[in-house]
C-alpha positions in Angstrom: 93.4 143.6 75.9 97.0 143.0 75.8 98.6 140.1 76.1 100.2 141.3 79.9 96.6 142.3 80.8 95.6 139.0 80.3 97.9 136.9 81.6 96.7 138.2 84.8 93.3 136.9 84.3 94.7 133.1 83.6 94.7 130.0 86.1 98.2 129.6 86.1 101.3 131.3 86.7 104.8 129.6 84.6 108.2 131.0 86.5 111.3 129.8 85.2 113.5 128.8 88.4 116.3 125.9 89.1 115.4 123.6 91.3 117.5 120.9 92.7 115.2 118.1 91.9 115.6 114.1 91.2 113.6 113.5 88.0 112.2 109.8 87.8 111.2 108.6 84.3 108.6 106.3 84.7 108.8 103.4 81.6 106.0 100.7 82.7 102.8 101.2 84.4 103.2 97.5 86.1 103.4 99.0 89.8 104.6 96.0 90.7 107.5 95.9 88.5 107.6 99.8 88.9 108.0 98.2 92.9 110.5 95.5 92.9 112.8 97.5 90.3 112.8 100.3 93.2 113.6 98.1 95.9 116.5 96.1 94.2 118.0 99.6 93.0 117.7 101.5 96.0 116.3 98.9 98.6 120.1 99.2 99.9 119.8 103.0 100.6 116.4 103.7 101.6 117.1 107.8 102.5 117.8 108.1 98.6 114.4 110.0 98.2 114.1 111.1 102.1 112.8 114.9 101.7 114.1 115.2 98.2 112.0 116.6 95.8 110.7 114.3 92.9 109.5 114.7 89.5 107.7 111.5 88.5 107.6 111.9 84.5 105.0 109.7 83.1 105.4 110.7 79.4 107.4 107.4 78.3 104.4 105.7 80.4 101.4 104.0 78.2 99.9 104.8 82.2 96.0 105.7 81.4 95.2 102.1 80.3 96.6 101.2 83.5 94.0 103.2 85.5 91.5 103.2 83.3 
């Protein structure tokens, strides 16, 4: 089977495109720190998300003990 043939057969599909996106890098997993941080930086201009599209990163995060 070649590899096009089965690409067609996977779960997924990966499509490079540019998205105008805001891209949050998450550094703590204290929500409520996560919380007040968010509120004293943009507490002032509450529309700074409205309808935007957001890419929460949680790589930097140690977030599974968090939810565990």
């Amino acid at each position: 089977m070649s590899s096009r043939t089965a690409a067609k057969h996977l779960s997924f599909e990966i499509k490079n495109v540019h998205l105008p996106l805001m891209s949050v890098l998450v550094k703590s997993a204290d929500l409520a720190l996560l919380g007040n941080d968010l509120q004293q930086r943009f507490g002032d201009t509450p529309e700074f998300f409205d309808n935007d599209p957001v890419l929460i990163d949680l790589q930097s995060c140690n977030c599974s003990s968090a939810f565990a």
